[in-house]
N, C-alpha and C positions, 0 to 999 in steps of 0.2 A: 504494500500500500504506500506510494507515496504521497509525500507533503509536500505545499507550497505554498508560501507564507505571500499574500500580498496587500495589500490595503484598501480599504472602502470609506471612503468619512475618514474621522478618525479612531475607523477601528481596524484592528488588523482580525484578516481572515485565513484563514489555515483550509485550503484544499485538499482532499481525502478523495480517490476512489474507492468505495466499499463495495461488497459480493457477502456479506453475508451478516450475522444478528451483531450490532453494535452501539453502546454508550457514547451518546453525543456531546461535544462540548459546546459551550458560547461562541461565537465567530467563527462556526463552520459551515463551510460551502459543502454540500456531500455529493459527488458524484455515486449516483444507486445504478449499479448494476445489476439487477434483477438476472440476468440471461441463465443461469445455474440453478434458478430458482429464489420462492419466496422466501425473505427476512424480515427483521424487525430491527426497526430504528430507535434508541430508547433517548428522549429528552433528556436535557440537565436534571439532577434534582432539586437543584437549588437556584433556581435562576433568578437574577437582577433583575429589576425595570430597564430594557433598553437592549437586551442581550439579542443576536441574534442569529437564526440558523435557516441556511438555505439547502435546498432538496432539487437534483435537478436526476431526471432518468434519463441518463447516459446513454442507454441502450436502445430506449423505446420498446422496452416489456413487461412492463406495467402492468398492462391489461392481460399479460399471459399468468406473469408471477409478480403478486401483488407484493407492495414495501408497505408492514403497517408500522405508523410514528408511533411509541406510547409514548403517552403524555407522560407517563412517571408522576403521577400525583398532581399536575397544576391541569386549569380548563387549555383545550384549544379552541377559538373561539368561540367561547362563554360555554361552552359542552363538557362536562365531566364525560366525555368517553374518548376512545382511541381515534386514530384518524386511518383510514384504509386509501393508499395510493392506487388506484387502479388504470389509470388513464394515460394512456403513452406517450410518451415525450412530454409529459409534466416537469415542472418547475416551478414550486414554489418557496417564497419565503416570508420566514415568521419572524416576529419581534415579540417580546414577551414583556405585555402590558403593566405587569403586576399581578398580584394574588385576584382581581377581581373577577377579572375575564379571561388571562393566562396569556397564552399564546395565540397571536392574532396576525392573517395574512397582511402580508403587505404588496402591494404597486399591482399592474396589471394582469 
């Protein structure tokens, strides 16, 4: 798996291709490789107002072998439950609100 650090704002971002069940940190970009099959993404457990993490399927197999996010204990937006990627060539990213609402999409 490699890394690559670069910056967005003033936050720096750490890029990952993942292929299988993995603990997310703050300021990562994840490239999901579904293609071997489905995994699971596991949220920060402790996340700050402001943190955030971006989801992009690399592959476009999504919809064959899904990637589910757990939230690990906070909302994704405002929903205490999991979030199910099924959709190919998805890309999204969250920012996490705070305890109220959790983790919430952002931009287009």
């Amino acid at each position: 798996m490699g890394r690559q650090v670069s910056s967005f704002g003033t936050e720096s971002v750490t890029n990952r291709t993942l292929t299988a069940t993995t603990t997310l940190n703050a300021g990562e970009r994840i490239f999901a490789n579904s293609t071997s099959g489905a995994f699971t993404l596991t949220l920060p457990g402790s996340p700050v107002e402001g943190d955030t993490i971006q989801i992009i399927d690399v592959a476009g197999t999504f919809s064959l072998n899904n990637v589910t996010v757990d939230r690990n204990g906070s909302k994704i937006q405002n929903l205490s439950e999991n979030l199910i990627l099924n959709l190919d060539n998805t890309a999204i990213t969250m920012i996490f609100s705070g305890a109220t609402f959790g983790w919430v999409f952002v931009g287009p």
